[in-house]
Structures are given as structure tokens and as C-alpha cells.
N, C-alpha and C positions, 0 to 999 in steps of 0.2 A: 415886643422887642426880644430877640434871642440873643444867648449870649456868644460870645466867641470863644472859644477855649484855643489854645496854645499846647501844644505839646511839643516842649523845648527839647525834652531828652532825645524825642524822634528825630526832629532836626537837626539836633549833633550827631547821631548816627547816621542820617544820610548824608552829612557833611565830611565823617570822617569814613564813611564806607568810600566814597565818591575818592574822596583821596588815596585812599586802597588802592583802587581799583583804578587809577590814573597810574600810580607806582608800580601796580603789576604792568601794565598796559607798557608803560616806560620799557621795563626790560623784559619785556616776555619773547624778545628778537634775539637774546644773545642764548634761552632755550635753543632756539632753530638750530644752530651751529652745531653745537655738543651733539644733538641728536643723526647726525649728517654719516656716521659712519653705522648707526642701528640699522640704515633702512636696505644692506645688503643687496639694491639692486642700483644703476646707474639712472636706470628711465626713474625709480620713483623718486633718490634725490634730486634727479633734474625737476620734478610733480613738484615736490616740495619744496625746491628754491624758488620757480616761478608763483609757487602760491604766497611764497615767505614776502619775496618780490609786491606781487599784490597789496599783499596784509599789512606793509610796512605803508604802503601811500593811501592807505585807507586810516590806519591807525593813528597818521597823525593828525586826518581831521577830527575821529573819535577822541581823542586825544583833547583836544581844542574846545570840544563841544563838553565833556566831560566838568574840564575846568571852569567853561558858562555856567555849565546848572550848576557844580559846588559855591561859587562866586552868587549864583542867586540866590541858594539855598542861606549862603553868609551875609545877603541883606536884609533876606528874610527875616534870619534869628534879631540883626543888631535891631531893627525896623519895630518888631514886636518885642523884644526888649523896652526900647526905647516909650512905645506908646505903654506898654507898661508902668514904666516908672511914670512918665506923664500922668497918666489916670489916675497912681497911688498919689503921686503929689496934688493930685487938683481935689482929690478925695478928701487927703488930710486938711489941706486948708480950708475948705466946705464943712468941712465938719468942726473945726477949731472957732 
């Protein structure tokens, strides 16, 4: 029988990277604007708004999908938490 190991701390960090990285994703569209008078020509802001265009109807199923695996990775943790304490409790009593 092998044993299973947990590494919780890793979990929180893809839990809280995942969050990041949704919060960038949030406002990484109001960048686009600010940068609209850098690009010095009219065709590449036109490039740039239709990609911006794009990246916004894309973004928000990334977006979506993001928030799944964080939500998985947060039943993950409670799930393996949980059969943890389960295990130290049934441990303790077996052994009392």
C-alpha cells in the first residue's frame, strides 16, 4: 500500500496564483486604451483595437474557466483537509 502525500502549501499557491491571474485577466483591457496613442500609426491602432476586440470575447470564457480550476483546486484543499482530520480522528480512537 502507498502512501498519499498532500502538499497543501502547493495547493494554496495554485489557488492564490489562479486568483492573480483572474484579477490580471479582469483588468488587463483598461492597459489597451492608455496605450492607443503609443502606436503612432492609424492602421496599427485599428490592428490593435480589433485584436483588443477579439481578446475581450475570448477572455471572458478564460476568465470562466480560470475561476473552475480555482473552485476545483478549493475542493481539492477542503476534501483533503477533511479526510485528514477524518483519518487523525479514527487514528486517535484506535489507538485509545
Amino acid at each position: 500500500m502507498t502512501d498519499l502525500g498532500v502538499d497543501f502549501d502547493y495547493l494554496y499557491t495554485i489557488k492564490n496564483d489562479l486568483k492573480m491571474v483572474r484579477r490580471e485577466f479582469n483588468t488587463c483591457s483598461s492597459h489597451q486604451e492608455s496605450l492607443r496613442e503609443e502606436y503612432g500609426s492609424s492602421l496599427v491602432a485599428g490592428a490593435m483595437e480589433a485584436f483588443t476586440d477579439n481578446w475581450d470575447d475570448h477572455r471572458k470564457e478564460l476568465l470562466g474557466n480560470i475561476e473552475k480550476v480555482r473552485k476545483l483546486v478549493q475542493t481539492s484543499i477542503s476534501n483533503f483537509e477533511k479526510l485528514e482530520k477524518d483519518l487523525t480522528d479514527a487514528h486517535k480512537k484506535k489507538t485509545k
